[in-house]
C-alpha positions, 0 to 999 in steps of 0.5 A: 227116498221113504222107503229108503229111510224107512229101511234105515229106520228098521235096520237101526240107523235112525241117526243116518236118515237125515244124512241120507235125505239131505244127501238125496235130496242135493243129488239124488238116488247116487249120492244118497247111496253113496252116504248111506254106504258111507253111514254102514262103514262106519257104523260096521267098523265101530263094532268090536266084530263088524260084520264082514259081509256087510262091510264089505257090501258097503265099501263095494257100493261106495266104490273103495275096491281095496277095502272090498277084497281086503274085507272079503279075504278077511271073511273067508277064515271065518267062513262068512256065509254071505262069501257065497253070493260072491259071483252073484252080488252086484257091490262087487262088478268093480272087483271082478277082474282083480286076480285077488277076486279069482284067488278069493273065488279060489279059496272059497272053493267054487269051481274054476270058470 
């Protein structure tokens, strides 16, 4: 739970520490994840250009498997950078078998498996 809200801190999101804590505190690491992602989504979305990448890492932790490849798509004209850990990065096993998230692979240009 410190070094979580430390990573909070540094990332400028004091004010979802107690949130976090609370959080972490009722139901442990799980649920204290689950707000943190909650915190990223609306903290991303507030921006005038949110960071897709990030957005999208934060829906796909908090499980909204929708909003993770609606995200990614949207990324993919501006050439989000963070659009080449796609087959690697944990936040999104839950899109994985989607025929969206093979079209996404796709349109990125990685080779087909």
């Amino acid at each position: 739970m410190a070094e979580c809200s430390k990573a909070l801190l540094l990332e400028g999101h004091p004010e979802g520490i107690s949130a976090f804590q609370r959080e972490y505190r009722l139901h442990r690491y799980e649920a204290g994840g689950f707000e943190r992602c909650e915190e990223g989504i609306r903290g991303d979305t507030a921006r005038v250009k949110p960071d897709l990448w990030e957005l999208a890492n934060a829906y796909g932790a908090a499980g909204k498997k929708e909003e993770t490849i609606r995200t990614l798509l949207e990324g993919v004209p501006s050439h989000e950078s963070g659009l080449l850990q796609i087959r690697v990065d944990l936040d999104f096993d839950l899109i994985r078998d989607d025929p969206r998230c093979v079209e996404l692979v796709r349109q990125i240009g990685f080779p087909s498996e």
